[in-house]
GULOLO-96189 format. One record per atom (N, C-alpha, C, CB): residue number from 1; residue in three letters; atom name; x, y negated, z. Coordinates in nm, 4 decimals. Glycine has a CB too. Layout:
N
<seq=NUM, type=ALA, atom=CA, x=X, y=Y, z=Z>
...
//
This chain:
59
<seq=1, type=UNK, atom=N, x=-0.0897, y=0.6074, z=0.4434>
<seq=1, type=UNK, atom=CA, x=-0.0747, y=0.5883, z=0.5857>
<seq=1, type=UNK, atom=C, x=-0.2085, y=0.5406, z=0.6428>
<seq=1, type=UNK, atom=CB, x=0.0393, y=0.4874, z=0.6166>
<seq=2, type=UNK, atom=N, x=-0.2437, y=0.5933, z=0.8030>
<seq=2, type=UNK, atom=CA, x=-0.3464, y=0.5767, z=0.8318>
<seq=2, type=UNK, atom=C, x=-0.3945, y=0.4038, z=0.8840>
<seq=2, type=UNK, atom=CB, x=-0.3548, y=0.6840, z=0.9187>
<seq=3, type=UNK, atom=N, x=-0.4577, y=0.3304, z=0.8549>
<seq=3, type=UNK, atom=CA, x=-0.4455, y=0.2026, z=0.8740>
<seq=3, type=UNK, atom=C, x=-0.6202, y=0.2020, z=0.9387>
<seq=3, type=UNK, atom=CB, x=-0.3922, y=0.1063, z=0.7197>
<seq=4, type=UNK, atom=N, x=-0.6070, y=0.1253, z=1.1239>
<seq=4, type=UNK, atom=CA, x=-0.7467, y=0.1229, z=1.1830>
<seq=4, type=UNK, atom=C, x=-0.8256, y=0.0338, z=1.1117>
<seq=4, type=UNK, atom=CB, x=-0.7516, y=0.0846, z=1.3267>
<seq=5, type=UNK, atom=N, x=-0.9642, y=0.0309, z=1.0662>
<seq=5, type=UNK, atom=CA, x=-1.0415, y=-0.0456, z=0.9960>
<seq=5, type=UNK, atom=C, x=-1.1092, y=-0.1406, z=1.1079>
<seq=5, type=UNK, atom=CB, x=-1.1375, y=0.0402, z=0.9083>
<seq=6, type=UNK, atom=N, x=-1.1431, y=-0.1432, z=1.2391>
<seq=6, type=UNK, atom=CA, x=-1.1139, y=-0.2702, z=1.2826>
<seq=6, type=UNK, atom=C, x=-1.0496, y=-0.3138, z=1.4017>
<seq=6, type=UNK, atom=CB, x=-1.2093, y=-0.3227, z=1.2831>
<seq=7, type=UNK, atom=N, x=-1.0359, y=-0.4154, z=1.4579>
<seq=7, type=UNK, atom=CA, x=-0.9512, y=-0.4404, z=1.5547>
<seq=7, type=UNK, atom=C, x=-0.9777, y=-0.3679, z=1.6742>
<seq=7, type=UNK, atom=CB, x=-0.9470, y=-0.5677, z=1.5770>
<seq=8, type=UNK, atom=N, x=-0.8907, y=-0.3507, z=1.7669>
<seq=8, type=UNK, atom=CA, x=-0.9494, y=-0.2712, z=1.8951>
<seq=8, type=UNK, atom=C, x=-0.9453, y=-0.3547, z=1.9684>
<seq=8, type=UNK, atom=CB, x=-0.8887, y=-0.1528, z=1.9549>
<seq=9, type=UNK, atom=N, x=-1.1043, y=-0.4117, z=2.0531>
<seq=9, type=UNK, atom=CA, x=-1.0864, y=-0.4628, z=2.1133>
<seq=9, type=UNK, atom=C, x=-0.9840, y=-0.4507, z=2.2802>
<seq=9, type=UNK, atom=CB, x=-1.1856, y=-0.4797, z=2.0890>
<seq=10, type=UNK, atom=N, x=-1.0043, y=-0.6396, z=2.3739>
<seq=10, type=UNK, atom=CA, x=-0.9110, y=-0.5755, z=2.4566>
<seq=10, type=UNK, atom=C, x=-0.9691, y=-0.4689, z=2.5611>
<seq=10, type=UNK, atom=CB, x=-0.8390, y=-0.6817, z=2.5268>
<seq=11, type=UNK, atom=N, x=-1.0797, y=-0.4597, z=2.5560>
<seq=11, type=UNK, atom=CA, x=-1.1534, y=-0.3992, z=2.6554>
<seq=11, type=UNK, atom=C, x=-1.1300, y=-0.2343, z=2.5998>
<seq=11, type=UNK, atom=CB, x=-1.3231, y=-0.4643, z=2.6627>
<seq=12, type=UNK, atom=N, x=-1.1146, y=-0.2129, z=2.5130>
<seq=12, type=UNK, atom=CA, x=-1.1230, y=-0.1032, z=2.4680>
<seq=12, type=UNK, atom=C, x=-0.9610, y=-0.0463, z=2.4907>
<seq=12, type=UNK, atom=CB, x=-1.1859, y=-0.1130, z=2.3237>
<seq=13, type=UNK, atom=N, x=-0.9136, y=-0.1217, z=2.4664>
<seq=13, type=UNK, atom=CA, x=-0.7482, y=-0.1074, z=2.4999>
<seq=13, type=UNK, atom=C, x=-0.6981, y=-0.0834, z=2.6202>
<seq=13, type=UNK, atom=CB, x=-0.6760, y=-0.2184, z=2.4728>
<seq=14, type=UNK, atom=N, x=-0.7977, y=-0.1949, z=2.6889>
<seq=14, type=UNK, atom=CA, x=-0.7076, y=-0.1983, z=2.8427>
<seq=14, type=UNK, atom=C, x=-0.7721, y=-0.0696, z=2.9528>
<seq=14, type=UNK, atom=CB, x=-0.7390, y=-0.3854, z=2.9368>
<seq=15, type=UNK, atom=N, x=-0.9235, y=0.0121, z=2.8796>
<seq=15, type=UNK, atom=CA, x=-0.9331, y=0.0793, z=2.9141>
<seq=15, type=UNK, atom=C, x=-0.8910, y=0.2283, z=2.9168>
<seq=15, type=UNK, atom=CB, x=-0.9901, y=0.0455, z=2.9074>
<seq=16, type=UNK, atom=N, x=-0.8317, y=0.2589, z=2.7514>
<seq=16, type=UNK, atom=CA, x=-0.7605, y=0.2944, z=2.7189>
<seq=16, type=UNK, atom=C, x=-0.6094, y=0.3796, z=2.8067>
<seq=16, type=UNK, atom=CB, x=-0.7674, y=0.2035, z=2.6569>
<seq=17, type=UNK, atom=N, x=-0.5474, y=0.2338, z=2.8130>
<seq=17, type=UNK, atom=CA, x=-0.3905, y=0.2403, z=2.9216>
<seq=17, type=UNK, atom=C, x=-0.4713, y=0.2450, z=3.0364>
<seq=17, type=UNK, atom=CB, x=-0.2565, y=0.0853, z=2.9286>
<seq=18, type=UNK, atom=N, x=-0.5687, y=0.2517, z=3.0806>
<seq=18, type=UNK, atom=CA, x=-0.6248, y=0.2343, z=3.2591>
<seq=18, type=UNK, atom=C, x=-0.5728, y=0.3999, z=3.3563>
<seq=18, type=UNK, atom=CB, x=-0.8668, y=0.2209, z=3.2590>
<seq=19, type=UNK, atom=N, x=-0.5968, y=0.4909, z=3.2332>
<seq=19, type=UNK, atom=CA, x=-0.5864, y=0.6145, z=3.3318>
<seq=19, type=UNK, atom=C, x=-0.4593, y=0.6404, z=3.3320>
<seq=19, type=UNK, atom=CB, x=-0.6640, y=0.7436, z=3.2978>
<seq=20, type=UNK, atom=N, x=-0.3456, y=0.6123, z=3.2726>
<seq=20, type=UNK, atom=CA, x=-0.2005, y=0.6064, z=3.3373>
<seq=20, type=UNK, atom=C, x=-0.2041, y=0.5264, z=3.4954>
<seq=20, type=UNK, atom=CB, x=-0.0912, y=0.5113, z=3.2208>
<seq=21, type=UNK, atom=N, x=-0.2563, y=0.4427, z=3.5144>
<seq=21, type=UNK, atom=CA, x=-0.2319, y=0.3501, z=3.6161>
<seq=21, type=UNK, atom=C, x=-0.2931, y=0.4299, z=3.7360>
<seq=21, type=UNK, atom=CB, x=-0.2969, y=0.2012, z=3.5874>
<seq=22, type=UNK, atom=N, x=-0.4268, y=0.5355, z=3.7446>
<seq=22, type=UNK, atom=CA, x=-0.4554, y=0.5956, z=3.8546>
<seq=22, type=UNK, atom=C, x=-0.3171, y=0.7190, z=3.8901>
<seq=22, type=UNK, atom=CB, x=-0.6130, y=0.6575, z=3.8288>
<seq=23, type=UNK, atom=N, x=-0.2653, y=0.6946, z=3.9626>
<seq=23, type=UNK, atom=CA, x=-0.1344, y=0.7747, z=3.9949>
<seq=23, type=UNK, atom=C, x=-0.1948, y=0.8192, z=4.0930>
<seq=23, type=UNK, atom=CB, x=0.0101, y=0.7100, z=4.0224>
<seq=24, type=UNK, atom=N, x=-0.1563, y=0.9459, z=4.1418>
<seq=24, type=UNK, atom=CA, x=-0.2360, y=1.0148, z=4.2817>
<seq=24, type=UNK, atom=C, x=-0.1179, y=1.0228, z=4.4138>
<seq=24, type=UNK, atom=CB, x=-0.2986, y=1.2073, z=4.2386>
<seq=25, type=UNK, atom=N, x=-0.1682, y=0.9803, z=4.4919>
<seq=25, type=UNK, atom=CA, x=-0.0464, y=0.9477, z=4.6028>
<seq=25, type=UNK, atom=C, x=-0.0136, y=1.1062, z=4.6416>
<seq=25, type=UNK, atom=CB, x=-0.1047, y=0.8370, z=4.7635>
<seq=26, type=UNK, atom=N, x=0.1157, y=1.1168, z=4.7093>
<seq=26, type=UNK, atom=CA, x=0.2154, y=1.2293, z=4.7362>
<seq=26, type=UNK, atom=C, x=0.1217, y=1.3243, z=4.8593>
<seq=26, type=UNK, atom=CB, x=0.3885, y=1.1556, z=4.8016>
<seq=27, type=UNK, atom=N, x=0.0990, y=1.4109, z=4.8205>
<seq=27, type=UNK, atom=CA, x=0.0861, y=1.5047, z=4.9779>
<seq=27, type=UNK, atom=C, x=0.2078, y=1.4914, z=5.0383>
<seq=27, type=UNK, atom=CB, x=0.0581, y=1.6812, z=4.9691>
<seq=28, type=UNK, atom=N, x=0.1764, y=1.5451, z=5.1999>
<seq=28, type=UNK, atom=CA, x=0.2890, y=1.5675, z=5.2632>
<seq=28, type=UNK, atom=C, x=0.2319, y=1.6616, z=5.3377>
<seq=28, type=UNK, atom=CB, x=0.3589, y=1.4594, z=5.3281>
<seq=29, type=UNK, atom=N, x=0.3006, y=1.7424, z=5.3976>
<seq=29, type=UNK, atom=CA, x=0.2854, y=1.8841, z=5.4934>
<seq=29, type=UNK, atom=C, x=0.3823, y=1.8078, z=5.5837>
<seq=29, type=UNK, atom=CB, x=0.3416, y=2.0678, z=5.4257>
<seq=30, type=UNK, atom=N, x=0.3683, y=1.9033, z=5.6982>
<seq=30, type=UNK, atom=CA, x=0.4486, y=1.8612, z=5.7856>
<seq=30, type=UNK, atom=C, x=0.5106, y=2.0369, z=5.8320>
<seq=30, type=UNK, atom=CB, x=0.3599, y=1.7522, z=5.9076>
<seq=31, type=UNK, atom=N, x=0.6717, y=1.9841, z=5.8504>
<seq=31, type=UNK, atom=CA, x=0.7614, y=2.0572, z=5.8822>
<seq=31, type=UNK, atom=C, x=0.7103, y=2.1510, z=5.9753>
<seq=31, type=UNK, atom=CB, x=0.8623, y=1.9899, z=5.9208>
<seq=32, type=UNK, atom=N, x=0.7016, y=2.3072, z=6.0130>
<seq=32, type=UNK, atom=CA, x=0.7058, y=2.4199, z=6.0789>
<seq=32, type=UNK, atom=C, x=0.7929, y=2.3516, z=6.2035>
<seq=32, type=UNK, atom=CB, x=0.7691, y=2.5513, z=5.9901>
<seq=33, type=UNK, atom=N, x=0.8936, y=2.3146, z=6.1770>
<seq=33, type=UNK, atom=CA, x=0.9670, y=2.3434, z=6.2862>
<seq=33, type=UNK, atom=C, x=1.0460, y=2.2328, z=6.3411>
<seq=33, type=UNK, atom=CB, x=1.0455, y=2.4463, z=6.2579>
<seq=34, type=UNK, atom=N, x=1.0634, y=2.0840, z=6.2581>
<seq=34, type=UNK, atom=CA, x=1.0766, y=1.9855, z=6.3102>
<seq=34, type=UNK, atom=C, x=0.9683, y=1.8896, z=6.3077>
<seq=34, type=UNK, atom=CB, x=1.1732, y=1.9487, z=6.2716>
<seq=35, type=UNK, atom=N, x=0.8471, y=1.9141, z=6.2532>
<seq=35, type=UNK, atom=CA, x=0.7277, y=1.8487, z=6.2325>
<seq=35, type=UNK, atom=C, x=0.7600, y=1.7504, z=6.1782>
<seq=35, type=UNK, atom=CB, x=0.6511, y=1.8230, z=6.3307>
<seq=36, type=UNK, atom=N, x=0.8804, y=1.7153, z=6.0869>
<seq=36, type=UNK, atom=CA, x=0.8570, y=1.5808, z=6.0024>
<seq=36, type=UNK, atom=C, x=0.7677, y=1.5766, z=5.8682>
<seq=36, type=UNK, atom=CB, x=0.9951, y=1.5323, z=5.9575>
<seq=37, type=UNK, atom=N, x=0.7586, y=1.4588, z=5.7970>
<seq=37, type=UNK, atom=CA, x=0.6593, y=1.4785, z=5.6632>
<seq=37, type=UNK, atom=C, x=0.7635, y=1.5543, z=5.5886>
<seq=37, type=UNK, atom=CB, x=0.5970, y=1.3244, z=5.5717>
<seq=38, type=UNK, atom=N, x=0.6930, y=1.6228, z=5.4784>
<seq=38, type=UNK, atom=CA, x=0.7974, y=1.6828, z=5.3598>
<seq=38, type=UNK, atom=C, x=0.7298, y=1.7179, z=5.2590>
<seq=38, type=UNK, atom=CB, x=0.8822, y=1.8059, z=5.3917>
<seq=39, type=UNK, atom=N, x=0.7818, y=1.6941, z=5.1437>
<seq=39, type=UNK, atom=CA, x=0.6774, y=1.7474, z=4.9984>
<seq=39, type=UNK, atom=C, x=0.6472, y=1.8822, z=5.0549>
<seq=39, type=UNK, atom=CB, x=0.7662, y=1.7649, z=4.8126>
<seq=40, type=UNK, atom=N, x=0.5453, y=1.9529, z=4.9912>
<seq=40, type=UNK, atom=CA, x=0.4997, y=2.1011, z=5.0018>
<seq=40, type=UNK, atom=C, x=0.5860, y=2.1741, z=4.8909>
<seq=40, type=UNK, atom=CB, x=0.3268, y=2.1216, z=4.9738>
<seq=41, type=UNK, atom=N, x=0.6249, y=2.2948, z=4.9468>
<seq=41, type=UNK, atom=CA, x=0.6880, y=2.3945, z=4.8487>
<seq=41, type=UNK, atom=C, x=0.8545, y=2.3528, z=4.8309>
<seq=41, type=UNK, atom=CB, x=0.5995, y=2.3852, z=4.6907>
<seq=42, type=UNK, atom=N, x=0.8990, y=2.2595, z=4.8924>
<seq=42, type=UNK, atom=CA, x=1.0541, y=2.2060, z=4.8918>
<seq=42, type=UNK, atom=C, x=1.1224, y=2.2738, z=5.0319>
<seq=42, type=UNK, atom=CB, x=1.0618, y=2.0120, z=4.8981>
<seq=43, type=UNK, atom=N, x=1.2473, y=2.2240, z=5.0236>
<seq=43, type=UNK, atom=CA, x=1.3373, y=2.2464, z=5.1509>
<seq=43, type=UNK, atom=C, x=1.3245, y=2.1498, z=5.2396>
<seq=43, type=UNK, atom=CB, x=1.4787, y=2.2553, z=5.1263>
<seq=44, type=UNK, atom=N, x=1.2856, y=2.1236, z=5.3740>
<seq=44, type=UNK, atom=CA, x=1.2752, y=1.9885, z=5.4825>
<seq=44, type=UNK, atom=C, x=1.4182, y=1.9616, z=5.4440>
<seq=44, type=UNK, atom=CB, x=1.2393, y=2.0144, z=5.6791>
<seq=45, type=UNK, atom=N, x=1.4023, y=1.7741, z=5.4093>
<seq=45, type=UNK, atom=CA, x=1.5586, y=1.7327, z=5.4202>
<seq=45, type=UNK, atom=C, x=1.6129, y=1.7323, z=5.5441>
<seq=45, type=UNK, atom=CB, x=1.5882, y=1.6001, z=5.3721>
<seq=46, type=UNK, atom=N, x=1.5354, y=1.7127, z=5.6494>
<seq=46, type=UNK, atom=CA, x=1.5690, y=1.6846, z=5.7801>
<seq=46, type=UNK, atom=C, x=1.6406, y=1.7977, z=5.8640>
<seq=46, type=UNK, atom=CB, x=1.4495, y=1.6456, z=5.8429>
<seq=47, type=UNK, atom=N, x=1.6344, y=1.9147, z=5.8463>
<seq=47, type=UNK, atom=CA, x=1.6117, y=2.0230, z=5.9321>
<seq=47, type=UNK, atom=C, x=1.7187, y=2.1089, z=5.8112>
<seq=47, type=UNK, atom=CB, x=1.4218, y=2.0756, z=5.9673>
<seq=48, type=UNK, atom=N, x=1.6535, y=2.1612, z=5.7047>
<seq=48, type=UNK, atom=CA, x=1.7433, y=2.2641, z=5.6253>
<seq=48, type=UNK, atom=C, x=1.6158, y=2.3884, z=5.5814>
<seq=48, type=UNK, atom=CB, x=1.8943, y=2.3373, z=5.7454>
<seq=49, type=UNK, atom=N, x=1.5516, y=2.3531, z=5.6732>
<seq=49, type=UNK, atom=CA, x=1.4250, y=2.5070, z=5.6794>
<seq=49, type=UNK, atom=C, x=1.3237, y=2.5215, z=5.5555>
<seq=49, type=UNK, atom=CB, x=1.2962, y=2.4915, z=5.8301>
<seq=50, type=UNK, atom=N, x=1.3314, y=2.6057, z=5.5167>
<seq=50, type=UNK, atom=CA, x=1.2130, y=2.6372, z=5.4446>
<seq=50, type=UNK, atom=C, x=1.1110, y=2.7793, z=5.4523>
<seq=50, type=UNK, atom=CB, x=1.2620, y=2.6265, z=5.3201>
<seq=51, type=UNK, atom=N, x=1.0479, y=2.8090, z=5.4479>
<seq=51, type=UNK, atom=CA, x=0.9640, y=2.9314, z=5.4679>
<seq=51, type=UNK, atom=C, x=1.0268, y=3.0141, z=5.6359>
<seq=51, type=UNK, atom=CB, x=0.9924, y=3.0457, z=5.3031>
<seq=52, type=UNK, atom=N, x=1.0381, y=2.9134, z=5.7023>
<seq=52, type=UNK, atom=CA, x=1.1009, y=2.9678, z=5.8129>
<seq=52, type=UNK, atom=C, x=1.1995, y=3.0068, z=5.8255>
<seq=52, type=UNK, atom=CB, x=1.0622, y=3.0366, z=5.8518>
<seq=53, type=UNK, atom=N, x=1.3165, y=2.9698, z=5.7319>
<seq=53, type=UNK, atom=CA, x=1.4476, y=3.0078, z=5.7256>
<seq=53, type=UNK, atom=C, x=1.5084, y=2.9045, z=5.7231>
<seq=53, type=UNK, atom=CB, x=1.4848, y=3.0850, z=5.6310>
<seq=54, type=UNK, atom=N, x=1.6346, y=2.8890, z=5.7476>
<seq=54, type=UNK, atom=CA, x=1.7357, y=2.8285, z=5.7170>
<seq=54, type=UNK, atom=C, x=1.8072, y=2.8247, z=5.5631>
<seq=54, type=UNK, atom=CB, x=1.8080, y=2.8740, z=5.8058>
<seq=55, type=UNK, atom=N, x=1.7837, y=2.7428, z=5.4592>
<seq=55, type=UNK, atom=CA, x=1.8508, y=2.7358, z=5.3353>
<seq=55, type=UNK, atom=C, x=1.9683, y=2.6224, z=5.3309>
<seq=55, type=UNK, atom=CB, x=1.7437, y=2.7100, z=5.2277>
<seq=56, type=UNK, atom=N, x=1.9274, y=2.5315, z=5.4141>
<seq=56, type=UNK, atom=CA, x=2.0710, y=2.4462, z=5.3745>
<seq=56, type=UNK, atom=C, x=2.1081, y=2.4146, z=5.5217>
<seq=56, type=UNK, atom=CB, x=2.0521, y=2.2831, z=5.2644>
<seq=57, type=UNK, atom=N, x=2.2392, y=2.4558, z=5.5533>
<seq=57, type=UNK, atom=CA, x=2.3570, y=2.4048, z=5.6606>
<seq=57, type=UNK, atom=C, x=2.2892, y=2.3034, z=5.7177>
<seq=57, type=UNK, atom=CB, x=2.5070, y=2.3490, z=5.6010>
<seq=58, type=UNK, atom=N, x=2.2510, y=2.2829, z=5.8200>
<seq=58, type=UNK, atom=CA, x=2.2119, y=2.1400, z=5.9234>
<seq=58, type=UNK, atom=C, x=2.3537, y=2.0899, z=5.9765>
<seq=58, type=UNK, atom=CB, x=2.0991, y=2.1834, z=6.0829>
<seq=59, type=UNK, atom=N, x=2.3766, y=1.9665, z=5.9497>
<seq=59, type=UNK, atom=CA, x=2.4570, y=1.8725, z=6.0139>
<seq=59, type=UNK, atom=C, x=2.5254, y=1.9407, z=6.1613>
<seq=59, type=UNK, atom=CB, x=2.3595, y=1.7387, z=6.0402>
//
């Protein structure tokens, strides 16, 4: 079994786990047709619309 020959330091460690922690914040597009925010490439929750259509029943 592979066993490290010396300690890792913490600097080496904590740099290590560092690039999990840069998370990249969310785009948002804004809705065609109710202009709210909305992920890109999804259905507006608000509205129902997507690619200029109607996919889900509006309230």
């Amino acid at each position: 079994m592979a066993v490290p020959k010396r300690k890792t330091s913490k600097s080496k460690r904590d740099m290590r786990r560092a690039s999990n922690s840069k998370m990249v914040v969310v785009a948002l597009a804004k809705c065609p047709q109710c202009h709210e925010p909305k992920l890109p490439h999804r259905v507006c929750k608000e509205c129902g619309y997507y690619k200029n259509r109607e996919v889900v029943a509006s309230n």
